[in-house]
Every structure is written in C-alpha cells, then in structure tokens.
C-alpha positions in Angstrom: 3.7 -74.8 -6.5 5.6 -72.5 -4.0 7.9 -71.1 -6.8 4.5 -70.0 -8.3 3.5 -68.4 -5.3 6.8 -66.8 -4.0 6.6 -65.5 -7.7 3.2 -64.4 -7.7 4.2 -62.6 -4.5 7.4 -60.7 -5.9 4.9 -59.7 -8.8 2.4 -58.4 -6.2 5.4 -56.4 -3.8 6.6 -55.1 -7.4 3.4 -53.5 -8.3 2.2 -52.6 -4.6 5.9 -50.3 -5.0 5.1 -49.4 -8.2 1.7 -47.9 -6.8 3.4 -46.0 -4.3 6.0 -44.4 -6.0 3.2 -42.7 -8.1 1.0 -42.2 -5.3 3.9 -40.4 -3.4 4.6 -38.2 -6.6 0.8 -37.4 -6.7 0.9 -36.1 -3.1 4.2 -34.1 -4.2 2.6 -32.6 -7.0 -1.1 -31.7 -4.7 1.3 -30.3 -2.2 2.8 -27.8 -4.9 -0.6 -27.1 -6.2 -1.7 -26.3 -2.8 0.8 -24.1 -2.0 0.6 -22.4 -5.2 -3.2 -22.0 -4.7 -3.2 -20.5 -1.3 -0.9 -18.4 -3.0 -2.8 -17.1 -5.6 -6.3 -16.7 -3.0 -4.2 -14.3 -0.8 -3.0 -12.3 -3.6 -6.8 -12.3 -5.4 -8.5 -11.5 -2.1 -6.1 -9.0 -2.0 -7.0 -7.3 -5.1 -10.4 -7.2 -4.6 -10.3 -6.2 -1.2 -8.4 -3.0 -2.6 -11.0 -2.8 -5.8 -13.9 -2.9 -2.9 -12.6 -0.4 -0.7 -12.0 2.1 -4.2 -15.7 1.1 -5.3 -16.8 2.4 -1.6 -14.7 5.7 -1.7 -16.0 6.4 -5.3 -19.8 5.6 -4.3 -19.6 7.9 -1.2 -18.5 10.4 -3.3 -21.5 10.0 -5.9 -23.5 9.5 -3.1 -22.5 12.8 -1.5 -22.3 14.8 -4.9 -26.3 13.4 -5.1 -27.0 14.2 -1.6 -25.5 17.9 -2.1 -27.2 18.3 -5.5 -30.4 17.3 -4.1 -30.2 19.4 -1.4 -29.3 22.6 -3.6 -32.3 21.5 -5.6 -34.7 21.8 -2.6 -33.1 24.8 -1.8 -33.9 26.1 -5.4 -30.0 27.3 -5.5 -29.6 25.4 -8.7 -32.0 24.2 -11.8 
C-alpha cells in the first residue's frame, strides 16, 4: 500500500513539473507579446498623433480659405 502511494506521489510531483514548465513558457511567451505590443501602441499613437496634427493644419487652412472667401463675398469683391 505505500509503494502505491509513494508512486502515486512521483506521478503527481511529475505532472505538478510538467505544469510548470509550460506555465513558465506561457509567461515567456505573454512577456514577449507584451513587449512587442507596447511596442507597436507607441509607434501607432505615434502615427496618428502626426496624421491628427496634418488633419488640423489642413482644416485651418480650409477653414481660413472659407473664412476669407466669405468675407470677400460680403464685401461683394468676388461673385
């Protein structure tokens, strides 16, 4: 009856090791993917922050080219 156990045990200690090797390569693997991801937010926050700031230099200019055709509008200096 106590070989049994002591068996039973080595099986359990075998697959409690087992577990944790692949548990320990899981967290290896998120820990690359996190990496890689905080990677990739910087450089797409980056991007649009550059695509926002040309999308609000290009609307102030429509915006003023509106404002200044209005304006020669009410002055009846254009058609």
């Amino acid at each position: 009856m106590v070989l049994r156990e002591v068996k039973d045990l080595e099986k359990g200690i075998a697959h409690l090791h087992n577990c944790m090797a692949r548990y320990n390569a899981l967290i290896a693997d998120n820990a690359g993917l996190k990496a890689q991801l905080v990677n990739d937010n910087f450089h797409l926050e980056t991007k649009i922050s550059h695509e926002l700031k040309v999308m609000l230099q290009l609307g102030v200019s429509v915006c003023l080219c509106a404002c200044t055709m209005s304006s020669l509008q009410a002055f009846k200096l254009v058609d």
